[in-house]
Backbone bond lengths (Angstrom), bond angles and torsions (degrees), N, CA, C in turn:
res aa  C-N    CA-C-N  psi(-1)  N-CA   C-N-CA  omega(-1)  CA-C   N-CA-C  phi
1 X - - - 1.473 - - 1.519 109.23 -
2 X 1.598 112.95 114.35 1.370 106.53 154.31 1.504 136.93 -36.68
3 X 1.261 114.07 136.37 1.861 106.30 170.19 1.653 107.76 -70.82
4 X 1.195 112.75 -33.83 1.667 108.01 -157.65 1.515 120.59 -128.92
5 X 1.497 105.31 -20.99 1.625 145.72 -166.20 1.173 123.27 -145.78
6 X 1.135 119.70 146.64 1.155 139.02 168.51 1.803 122.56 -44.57
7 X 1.322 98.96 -40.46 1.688 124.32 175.00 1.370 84.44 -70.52
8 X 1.692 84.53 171.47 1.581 119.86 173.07 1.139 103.65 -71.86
9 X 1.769 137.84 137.10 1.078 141.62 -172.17 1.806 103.31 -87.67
10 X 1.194 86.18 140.99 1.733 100.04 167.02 1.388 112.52 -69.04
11 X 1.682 106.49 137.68 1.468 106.02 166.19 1.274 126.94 -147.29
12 X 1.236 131.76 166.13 1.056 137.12 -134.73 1.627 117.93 -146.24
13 X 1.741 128.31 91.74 1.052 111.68 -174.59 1.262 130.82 -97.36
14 X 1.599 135.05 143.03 1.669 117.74 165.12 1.192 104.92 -127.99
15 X 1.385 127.36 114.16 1.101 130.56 138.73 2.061 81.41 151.40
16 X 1.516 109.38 122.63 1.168 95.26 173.02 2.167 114.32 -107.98
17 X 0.924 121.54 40.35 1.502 127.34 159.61 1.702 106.99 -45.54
18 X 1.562 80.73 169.37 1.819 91.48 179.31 1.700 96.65 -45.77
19 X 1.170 114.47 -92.74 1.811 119.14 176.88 1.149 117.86 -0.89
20 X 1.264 133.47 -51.48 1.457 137.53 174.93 1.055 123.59 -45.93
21 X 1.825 93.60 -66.63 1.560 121.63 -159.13 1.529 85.63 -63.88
22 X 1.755 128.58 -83.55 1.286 131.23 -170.99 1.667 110.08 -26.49
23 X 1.380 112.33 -66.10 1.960 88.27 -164.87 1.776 106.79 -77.08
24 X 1.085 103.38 -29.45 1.798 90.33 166.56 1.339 126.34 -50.72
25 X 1.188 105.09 -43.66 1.568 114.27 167.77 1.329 123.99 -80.40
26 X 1.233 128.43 22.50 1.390 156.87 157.13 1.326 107.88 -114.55
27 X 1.302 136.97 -63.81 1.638 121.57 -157.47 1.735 80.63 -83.50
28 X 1.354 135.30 -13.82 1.517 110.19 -175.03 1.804 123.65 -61.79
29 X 0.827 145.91 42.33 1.782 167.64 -104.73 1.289 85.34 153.92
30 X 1.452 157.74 -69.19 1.509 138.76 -161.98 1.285 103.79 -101.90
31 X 1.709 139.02 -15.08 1.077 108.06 173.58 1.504 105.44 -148.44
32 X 1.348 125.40 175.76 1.258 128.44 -166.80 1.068 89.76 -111.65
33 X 1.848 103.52 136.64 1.367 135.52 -166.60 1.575 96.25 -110.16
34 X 1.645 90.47 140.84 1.608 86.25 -169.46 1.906 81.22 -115.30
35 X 1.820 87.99 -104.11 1.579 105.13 -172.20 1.382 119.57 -69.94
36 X 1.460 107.94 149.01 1.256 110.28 -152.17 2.073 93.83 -132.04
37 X 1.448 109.48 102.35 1.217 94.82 -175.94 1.756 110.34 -117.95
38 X 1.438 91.33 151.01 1.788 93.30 169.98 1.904 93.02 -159.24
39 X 1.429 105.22 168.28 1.436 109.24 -176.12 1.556 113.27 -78.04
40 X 1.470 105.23 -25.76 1.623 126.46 -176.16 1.830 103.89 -98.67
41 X 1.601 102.95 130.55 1.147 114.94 169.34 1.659 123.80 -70.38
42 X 1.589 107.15 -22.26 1.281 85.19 169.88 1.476 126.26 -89.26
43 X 1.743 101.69 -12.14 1.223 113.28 167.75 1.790 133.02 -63.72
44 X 1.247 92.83 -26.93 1.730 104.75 153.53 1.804 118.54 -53.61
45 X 1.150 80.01 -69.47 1.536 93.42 174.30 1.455 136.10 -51.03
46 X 1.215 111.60 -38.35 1.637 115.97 149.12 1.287 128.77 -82.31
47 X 1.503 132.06 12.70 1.249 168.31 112.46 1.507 108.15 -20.25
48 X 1.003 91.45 -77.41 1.621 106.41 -171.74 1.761 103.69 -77.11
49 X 1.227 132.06 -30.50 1.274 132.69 -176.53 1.736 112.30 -71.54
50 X 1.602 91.63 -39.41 1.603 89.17 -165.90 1.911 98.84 -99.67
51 X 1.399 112.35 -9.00 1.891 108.18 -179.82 2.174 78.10 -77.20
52 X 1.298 117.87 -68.69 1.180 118.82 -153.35 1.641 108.86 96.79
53 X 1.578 123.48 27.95 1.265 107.21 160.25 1.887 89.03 -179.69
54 X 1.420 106.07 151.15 1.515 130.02 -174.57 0.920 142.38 105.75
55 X 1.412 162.52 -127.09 1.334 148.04 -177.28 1.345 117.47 -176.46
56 X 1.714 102.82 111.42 1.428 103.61 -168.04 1.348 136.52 -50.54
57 X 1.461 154.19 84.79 1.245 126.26 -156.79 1.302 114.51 -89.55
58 X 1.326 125.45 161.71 1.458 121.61 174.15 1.645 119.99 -98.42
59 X 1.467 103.77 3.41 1.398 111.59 175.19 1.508 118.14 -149.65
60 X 1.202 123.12 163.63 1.310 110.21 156.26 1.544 119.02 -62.95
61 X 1.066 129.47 -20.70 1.229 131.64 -157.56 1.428 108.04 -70.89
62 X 1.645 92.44 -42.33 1.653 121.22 -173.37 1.904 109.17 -68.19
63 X 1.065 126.51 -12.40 1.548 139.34 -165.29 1.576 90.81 -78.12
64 X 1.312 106.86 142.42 1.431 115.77 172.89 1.816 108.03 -95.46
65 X 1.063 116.69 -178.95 1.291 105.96 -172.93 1.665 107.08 -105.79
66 X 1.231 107.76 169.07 1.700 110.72 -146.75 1.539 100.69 -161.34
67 X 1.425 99.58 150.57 1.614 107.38 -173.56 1.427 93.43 -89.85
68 X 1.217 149.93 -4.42 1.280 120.66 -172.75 1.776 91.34 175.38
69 X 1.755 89.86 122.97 1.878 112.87 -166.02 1.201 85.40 -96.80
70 X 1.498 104.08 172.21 1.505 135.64 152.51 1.466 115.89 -130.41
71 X 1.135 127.86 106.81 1.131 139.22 163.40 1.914 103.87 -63.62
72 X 0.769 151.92 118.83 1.429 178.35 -48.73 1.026 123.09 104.82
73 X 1.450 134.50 33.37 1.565 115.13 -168.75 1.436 86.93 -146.16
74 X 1.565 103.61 -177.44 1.483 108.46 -164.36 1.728 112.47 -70.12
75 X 1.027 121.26 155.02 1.463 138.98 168.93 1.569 98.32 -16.56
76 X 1.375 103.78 -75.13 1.603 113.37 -154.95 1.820 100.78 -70.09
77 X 1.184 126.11 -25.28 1.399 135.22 155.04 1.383 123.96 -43.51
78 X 1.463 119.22 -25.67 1.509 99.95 -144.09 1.913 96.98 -95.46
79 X 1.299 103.01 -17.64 1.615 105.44 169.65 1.585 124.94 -95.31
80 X 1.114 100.66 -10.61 1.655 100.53 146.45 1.568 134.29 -75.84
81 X 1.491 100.31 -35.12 1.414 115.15 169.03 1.947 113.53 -62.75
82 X 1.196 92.07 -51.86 1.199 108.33 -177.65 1.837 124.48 -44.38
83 X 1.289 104.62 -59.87 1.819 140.41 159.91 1.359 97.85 -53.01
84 X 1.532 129.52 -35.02 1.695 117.81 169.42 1.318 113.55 -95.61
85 X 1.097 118.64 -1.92 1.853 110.53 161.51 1.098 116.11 -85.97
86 X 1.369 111.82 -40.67 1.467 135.53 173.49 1.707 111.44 -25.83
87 X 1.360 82.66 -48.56 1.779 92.69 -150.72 1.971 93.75 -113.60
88 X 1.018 115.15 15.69 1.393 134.59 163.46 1.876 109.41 -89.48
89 X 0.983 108.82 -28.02 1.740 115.12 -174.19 1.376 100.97 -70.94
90 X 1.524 102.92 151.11 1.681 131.72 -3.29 1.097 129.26 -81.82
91 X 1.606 104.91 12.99 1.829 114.62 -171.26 1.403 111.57 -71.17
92 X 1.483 114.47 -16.34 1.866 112.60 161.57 1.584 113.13 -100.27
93 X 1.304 121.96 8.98 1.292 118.52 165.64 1.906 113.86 -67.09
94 X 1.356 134.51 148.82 0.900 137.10 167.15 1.493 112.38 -62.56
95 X 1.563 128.06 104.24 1.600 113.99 -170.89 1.911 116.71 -77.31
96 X 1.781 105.11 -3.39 1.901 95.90 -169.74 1.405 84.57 -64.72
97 X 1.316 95.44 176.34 1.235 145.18 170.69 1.280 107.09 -40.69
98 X 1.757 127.36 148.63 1.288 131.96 -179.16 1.721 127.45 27.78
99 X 1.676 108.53 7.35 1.133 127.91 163.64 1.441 123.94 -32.32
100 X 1.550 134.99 120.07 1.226 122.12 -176.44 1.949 102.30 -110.14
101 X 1.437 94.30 151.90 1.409 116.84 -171.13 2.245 89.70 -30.85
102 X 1.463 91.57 174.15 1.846 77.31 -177.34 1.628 94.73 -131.52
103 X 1.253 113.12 168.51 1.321 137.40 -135.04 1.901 106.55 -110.28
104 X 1.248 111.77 127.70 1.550 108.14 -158.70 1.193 99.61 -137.02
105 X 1.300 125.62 125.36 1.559 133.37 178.17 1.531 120.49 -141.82
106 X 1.176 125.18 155.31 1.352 109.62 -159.43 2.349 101.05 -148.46
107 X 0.764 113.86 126.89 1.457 114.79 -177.27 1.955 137.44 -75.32
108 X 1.162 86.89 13.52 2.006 102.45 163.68 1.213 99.95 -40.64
109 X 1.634 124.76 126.87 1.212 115.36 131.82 1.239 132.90 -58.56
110 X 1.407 107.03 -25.56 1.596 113.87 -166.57 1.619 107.43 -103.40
111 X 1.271 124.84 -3.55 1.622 123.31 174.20 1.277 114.61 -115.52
112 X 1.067 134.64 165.84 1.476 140.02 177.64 1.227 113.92 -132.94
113 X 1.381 107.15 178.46 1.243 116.38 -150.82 1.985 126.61 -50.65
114 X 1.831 84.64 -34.41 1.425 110.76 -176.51 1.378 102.02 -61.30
115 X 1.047 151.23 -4.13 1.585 140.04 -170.75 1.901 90.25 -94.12
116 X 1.092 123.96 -7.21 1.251 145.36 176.30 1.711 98.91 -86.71
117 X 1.019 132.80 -1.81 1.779 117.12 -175.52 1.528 124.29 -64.75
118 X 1.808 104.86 -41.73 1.759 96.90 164.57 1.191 130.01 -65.94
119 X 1.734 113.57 4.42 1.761 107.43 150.15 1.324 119.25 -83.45
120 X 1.851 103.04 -50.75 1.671 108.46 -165.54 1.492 93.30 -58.90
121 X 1.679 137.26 -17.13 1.650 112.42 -156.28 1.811 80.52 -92.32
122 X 1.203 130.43 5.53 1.133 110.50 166.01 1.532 131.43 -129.95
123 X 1.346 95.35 43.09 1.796 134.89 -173.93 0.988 135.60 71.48
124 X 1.412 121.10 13.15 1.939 140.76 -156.73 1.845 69.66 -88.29
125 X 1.133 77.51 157.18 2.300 112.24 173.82 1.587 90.89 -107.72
126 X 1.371 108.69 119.08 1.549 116.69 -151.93 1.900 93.40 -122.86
127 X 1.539 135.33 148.23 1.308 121.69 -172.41 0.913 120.78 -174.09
128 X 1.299 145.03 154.73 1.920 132.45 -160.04 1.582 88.61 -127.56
129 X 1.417 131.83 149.33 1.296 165.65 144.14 1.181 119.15 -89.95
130 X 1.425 124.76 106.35 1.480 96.87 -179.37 1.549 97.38 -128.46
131 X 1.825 119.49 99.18 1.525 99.99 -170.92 1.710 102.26 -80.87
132 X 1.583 93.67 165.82 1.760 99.07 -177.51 1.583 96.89 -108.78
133 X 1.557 106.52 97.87 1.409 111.42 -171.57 1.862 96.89 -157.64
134 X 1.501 101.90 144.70 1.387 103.75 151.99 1.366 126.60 -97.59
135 X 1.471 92.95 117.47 1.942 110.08 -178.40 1.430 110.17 -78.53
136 X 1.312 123.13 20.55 1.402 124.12 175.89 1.693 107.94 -21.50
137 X 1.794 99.14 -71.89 1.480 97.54 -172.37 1.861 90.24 -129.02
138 X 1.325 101.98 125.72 1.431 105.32 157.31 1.894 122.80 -39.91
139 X 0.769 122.94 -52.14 1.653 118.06 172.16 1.538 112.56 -47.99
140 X 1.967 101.89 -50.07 1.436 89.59 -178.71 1.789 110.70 -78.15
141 X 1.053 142.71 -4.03 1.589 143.84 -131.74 1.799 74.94 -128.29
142 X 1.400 146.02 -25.52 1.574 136.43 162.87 1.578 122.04 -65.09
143 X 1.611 86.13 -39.88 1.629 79.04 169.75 1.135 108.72 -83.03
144 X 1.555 141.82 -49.04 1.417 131.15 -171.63 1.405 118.36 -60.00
145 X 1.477 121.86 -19.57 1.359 115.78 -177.35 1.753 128.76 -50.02
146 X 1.674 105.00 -30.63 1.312 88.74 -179.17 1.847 130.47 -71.50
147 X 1.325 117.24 115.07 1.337 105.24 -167.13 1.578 109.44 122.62
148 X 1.507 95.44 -19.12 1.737 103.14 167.02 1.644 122.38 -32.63
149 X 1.398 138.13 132.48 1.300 109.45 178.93 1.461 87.67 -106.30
150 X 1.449 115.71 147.16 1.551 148.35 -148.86 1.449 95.41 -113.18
151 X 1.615 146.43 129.86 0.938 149.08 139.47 1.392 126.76 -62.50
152 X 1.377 169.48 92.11 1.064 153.90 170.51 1.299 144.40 -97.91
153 X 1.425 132.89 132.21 1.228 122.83 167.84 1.410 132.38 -132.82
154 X 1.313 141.72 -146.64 1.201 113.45 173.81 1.706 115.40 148.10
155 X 1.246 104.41 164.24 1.387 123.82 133.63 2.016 119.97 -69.73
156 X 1.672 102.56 121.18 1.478 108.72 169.74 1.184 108.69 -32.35
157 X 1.294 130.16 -58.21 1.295 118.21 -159.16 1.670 113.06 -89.96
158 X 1.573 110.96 -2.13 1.600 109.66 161.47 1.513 95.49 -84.57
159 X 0.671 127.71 -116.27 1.929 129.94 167.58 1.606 100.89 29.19
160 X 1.246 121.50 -62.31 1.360 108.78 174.71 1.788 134.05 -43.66
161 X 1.655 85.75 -42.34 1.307 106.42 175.20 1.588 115.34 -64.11
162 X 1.282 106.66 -65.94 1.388 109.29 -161.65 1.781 93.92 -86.08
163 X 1.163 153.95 -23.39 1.430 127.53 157.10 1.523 121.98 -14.86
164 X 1.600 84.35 -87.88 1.754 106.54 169.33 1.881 121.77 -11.77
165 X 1.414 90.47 -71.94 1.421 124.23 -167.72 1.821 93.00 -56.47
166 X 1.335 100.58 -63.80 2.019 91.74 -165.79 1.848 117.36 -72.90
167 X 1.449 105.85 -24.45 1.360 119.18 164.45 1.321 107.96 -60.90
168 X 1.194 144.89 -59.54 1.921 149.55 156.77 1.848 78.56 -13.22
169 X 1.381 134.03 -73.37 1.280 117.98 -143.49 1.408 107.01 -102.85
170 X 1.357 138.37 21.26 1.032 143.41 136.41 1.422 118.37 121.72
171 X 1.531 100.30 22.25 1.672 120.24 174.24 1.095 120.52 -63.46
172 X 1.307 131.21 140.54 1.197 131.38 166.27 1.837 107.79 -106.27
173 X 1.348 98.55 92.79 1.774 86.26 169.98 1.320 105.93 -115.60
174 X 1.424 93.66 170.09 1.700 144.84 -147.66 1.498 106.51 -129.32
175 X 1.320 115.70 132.03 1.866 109.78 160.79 1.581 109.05 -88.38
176 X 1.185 97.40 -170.18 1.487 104.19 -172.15 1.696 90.70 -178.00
177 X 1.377 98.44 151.99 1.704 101.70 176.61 1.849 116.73 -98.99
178 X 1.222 120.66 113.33 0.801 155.64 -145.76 1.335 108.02 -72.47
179 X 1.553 125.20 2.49 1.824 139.46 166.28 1.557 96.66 -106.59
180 X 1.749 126.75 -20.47 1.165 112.99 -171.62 1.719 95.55 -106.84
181 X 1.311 137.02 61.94 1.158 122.56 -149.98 1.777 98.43 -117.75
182 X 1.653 110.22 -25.86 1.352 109.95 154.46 1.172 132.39 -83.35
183 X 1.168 111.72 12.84 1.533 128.13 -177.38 1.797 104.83 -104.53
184 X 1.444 98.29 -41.21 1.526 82.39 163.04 1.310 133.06 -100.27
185 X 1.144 111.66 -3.81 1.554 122.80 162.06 1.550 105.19 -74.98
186 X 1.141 143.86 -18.33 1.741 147.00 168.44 1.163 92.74 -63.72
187 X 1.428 120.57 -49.48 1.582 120.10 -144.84 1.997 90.50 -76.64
188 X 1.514 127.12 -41.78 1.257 122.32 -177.33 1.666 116.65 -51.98
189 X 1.697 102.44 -45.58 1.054 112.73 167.92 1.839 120.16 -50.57
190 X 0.818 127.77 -37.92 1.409 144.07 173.79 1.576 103.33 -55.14
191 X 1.602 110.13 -80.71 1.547 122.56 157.63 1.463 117.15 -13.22
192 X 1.234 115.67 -57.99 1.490 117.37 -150.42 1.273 107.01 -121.23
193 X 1.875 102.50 -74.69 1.546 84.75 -172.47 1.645 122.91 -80.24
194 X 1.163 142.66 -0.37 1.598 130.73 169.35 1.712 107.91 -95.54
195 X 1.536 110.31 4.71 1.889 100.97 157.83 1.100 80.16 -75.47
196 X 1.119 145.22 -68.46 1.380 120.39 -151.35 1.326 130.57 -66.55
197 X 1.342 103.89 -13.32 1.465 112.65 170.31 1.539 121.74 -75.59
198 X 1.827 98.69 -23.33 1.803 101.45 -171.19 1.276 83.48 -85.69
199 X 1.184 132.81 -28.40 1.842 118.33 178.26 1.166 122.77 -55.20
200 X 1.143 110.39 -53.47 1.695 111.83 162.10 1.733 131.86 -27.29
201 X 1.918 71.56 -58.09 1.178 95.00 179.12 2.022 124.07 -51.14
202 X 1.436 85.75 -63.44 1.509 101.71 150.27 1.660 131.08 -30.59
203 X 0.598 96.73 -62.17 1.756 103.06 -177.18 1.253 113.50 -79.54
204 X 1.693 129.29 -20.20 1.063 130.60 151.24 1.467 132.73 -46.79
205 X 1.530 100.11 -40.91 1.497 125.98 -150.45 2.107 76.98 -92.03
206 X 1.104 122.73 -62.93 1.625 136.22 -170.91 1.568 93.67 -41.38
207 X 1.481 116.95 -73.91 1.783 115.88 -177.53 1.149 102.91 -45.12
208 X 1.820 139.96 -63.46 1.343 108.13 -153.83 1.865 110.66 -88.80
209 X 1.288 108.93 27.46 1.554 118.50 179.39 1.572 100.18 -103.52
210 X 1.689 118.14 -10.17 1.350 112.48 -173.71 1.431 125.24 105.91
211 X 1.262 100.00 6.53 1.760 99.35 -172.84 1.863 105.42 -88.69
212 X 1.112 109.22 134.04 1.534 128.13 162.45 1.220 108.50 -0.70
213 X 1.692 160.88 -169.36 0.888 145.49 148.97 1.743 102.60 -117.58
214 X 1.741 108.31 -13.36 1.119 131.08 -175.23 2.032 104.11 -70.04
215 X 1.480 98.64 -26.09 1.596 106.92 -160.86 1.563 105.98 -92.67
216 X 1.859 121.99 -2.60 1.452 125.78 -161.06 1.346 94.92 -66.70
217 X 1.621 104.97 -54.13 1.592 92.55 -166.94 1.434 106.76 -80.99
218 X 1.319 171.13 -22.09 0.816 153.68 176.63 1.894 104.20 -67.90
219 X 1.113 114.73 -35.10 1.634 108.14 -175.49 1.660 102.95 -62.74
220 X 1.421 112.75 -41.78 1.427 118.34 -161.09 1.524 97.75 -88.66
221 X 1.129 139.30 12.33 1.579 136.75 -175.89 1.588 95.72 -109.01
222 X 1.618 106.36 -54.74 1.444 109.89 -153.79 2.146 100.96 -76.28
223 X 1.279 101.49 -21.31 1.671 106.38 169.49 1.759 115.61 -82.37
224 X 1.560 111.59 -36.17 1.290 97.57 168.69 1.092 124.30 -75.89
225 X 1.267 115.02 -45.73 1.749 114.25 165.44 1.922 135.89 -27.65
226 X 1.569 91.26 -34.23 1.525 108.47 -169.80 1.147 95.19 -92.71
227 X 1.555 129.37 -56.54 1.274 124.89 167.01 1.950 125.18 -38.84
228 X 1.098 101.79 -52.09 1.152 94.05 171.74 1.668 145.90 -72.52
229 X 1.622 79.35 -31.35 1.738 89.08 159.01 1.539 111.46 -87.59
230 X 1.238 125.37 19.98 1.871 116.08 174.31 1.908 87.10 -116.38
231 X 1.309 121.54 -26.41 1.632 108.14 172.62 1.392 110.22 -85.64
232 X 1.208 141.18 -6.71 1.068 138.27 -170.45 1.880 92.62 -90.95
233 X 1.655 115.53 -64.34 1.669 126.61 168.50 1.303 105.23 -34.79
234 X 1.229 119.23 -54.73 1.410 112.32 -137.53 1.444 111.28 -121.68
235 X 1.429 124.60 -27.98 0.887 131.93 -170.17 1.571 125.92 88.38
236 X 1.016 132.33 130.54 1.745 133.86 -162.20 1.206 108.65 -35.25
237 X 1.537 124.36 -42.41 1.370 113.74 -179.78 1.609 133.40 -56.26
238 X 1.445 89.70 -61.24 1.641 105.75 169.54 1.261 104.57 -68.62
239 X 1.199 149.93 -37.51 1.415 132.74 -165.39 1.688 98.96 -88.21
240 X 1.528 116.77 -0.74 2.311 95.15 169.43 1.389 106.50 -74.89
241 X 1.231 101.02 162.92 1.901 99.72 -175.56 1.701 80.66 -154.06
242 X 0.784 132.21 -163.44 1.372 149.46 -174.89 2.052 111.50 80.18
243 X 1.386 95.51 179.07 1.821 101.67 -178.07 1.616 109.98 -44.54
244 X 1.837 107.95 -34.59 1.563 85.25 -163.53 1.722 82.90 -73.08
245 X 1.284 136.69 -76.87 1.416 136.43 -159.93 1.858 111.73 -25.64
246 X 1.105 110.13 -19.47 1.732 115.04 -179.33 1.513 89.73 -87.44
247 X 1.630 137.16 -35.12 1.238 113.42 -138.52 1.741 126.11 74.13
248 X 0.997 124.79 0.79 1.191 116.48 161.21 1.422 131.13 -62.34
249 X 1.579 116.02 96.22 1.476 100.77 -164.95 1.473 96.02 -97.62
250 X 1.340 152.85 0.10 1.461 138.85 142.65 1.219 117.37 -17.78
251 X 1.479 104.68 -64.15 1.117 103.78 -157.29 1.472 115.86 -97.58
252 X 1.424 129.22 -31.94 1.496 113.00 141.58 1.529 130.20 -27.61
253 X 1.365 107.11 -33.78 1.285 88.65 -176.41 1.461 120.45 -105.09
254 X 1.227 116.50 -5.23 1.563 130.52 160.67 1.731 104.31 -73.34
255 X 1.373 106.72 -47.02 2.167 93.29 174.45 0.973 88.88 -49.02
256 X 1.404 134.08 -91.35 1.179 159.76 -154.31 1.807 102.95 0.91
257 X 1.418 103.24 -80.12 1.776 126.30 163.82 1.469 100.40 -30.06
258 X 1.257 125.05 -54.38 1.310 124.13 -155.14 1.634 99.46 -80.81
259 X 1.303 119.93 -49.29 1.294 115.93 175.72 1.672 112.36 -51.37
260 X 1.286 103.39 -23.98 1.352 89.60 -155.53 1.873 111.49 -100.97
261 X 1.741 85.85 6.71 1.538 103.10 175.83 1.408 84.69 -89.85
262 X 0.814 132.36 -23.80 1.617 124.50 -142.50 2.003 105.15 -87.89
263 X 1.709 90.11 -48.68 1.287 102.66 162.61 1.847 110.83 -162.51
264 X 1.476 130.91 131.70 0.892 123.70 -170.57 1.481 119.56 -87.27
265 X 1.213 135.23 13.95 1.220 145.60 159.34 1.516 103.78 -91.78
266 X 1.269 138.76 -52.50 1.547 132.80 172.48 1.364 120.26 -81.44
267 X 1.266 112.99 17.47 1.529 136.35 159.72 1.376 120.62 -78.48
268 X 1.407 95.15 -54.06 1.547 103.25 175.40 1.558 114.84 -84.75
269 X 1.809 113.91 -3.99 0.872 93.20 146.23 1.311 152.97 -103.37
270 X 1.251 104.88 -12.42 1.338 110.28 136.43 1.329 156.57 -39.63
271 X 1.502 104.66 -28.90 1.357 102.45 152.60 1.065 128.95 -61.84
272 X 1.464 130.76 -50.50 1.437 167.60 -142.40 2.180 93.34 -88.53
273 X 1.127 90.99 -49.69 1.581 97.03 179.50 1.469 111.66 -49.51
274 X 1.773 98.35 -53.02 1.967 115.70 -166.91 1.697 102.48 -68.31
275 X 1.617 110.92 -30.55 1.128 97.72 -168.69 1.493 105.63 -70.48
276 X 1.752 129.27 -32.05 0.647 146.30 179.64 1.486 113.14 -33.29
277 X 1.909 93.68 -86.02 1.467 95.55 167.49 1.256 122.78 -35.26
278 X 1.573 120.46 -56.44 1.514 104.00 -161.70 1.554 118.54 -45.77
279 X 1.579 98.34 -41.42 1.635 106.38 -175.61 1.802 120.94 -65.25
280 X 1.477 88.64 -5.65 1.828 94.74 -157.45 2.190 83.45 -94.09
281 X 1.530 124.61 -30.93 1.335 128.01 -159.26 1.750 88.23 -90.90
282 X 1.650 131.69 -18.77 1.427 115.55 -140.97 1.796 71.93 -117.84
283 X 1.293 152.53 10.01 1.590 134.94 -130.32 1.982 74.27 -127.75
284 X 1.094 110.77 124.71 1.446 118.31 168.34 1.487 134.09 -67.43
285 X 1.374 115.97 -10.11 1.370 140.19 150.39 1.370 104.05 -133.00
286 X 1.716 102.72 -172.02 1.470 131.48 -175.21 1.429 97.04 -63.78
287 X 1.626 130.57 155.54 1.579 122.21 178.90 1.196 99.61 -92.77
288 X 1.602 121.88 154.32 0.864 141.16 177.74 1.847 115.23 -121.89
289 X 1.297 121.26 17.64 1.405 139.95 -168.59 1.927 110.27 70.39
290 X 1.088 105.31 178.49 1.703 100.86 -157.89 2.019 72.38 -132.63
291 X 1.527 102.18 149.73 1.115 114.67 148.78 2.059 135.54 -95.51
C-alpha cells in the first residue's frame, strides 16, 4: 500500500545499523529506496550492498525527498536529526503534484513519537515502530521477522501507512499509548533482558553451591522451558510455584540471609524478587501497577 499514491512510495534511509538495513530490506518489495544515509562511508556501502538498491548520500543535505523516512539511528540522535530536517524544508518535501507532506517514523522502544515534533509542527505524519525482535544480525532478524509483534503509535495518518506496509511482511502490530511508551519499553526490559540477568545470576549462585559445571546448562534449560510453557498456559500467576507461592515465610527468610552471605547485591535481590512474587500469587487479578 502506497502512503500518498497509488505508486510505490519513495523512501528514504538514515542511519544504516542492523535496524535499518533489516526493515529496509524488507519493506524494499513495496517501496523504492532512494537515499541511503550513515556518517561512515563504509557504512553506506554495506547499506547499499546488503538492501541491493539506493544511493549513498554523504549528508542529509544530499537526500532527495521521499514519501516516507526512517529514522534509524541511536535514541539520543533521533531529535537532532529530526530539528535538521525540520529546518531543511521544503527541500525534503515531495515537489509532484497533489503530493502530501511525507511520513517519518523512527524505532525506540523507549521514545515516542513526540521526539518527532519538529517534523509533525511542520506537517510530516510522524510515528514510532517498535518491533519485538533480536537484530543481532540482519540476515538472521529477515528470516525471523515474520510473526514479529510490532509496537505502534502515532499520528492516524502515520499508522495508516505503516500498518499496511509491516503486516504485507508478516507483522503483527499492536498500539500502545504513546505518554506510556517508557513504561512499556521497561516492561520488555523486565521480559527479556533481566531473565537473562537472573540466569546469570543463577548459575553463579549453582557453581559456588557445588554444582557440576557440566549440569549449568541442562539445570537452566529444563527450568526455563517449564517456566515458560506454564506462563505462556497459565499465565504468571498460576504458573509461580516456589516458597513465596506456598507462603512459606521461614524459609524465604532464611534463603534470603544465605543469599545475601552469598552476595549482597543478589540479596537484595532477592528480597525484592519474593516480595514481588508474594504480591504477584496474593493480587486478585492481573497487576495493573499500584499508586
Amino acid at each position: 500500500m502506497a502512503p500518498h499514491s497509488l505508486t510505490r512510495p519513495t523512501f528514504n534511509l538514515i542511519g544504516c545499523g542492523r535496524v535499518g538495513l533489516t526493515l529496509t530490506r524488507l519493506l524494499s518489495d513495496q517501496v523504492t529506496v532512494q537515499g541511503l544515509y550513515a556518517p561512515r562511508a563504509a557504512s553506506r556501502q554495506a547499506a547499499l550492498d546488503f538492501i541491493g538498491s539506493g544511493t549513498p548520500c554523504t549528508g542529509l543535505a544530499e537526500m532527495p525527498s521521499a514519501d516516507l523516512w526512517l529514522l534509524a539511528v541511536p535514541d539520543s540522535h533521533i531529535a537532532p536529526v529530526a530539528t535538521q530536517l525540520a529546518e531543511q524544508l521544503p527541500t525534503r518535501v515531495p515537489s509532484r503534484v497533489g503530493a502530501k507532506p511525507p511520513m517519518v517514523f523512527h524505532c525506540s522502544g523507549f521514545l515516542s513519537s513526540a521526539v518527532l515534533s519538529p517534523l509533525a509542527e511542520r506537517g510530516w505524519a510522524t510515528a514510532s515502530l517498535h518491533p519485538v525482535l533480536s537484530f543481532a544480525s540482519p540476515a538472521l532478524a529477515i528470516q525471523q521477522f515474520a510473526g514479529t509483534p510490532c509496537a505502534l503509535e502515532g499520528s492516524p495518518a502515520a499508522l495508516a501507512v505503516l500498518r499496511p506496509l509491516f503486516e504485507h511482511l508478516g507483522a503483527r502490530c499492536f498500539g500502545i499509548l504513546a505518554e506510556q511508551k517508557a513504561l512499556y519499553h521497561a516492561a520488555a526490559v523486565f521480559s527479556n533482558n533481566f531473565t537473562v540477568v537472573l540466569q546469570g545470576m543463577a548459575q553463579a549462585a549453582w557453581q559456588s553451591a557445588g554444582v557440576p559445571s557440566e549440569w549449568l546448562t541442562p539445570l537452566t534449560e529444563a527450568l526455563l522451558n517449564s517456566a515458560t510453557t506454564n506462563v505462556l498456559a497459565l499465565g504468571p500467576q498460576a504458573a509461580l510455584t516456589g516458597p513465596a507461592a506456598r507462603g512459606d515465610q521461614a524459609v524465604l527468610q532464611q534463603q534470603a540471609q544465605v543469599v545475601q552471605q552469598w552476595d549482597p547485591l543478589s540479596g537484595q535481590a532477592y528480597q525484592v524478587m519474593s516480595e514481588l512474587a508474594q504480591r504477584l500469587k496474593s493480587a486478585p487479578r492481573p497487576l495493573t501497577g499500584s499508586k
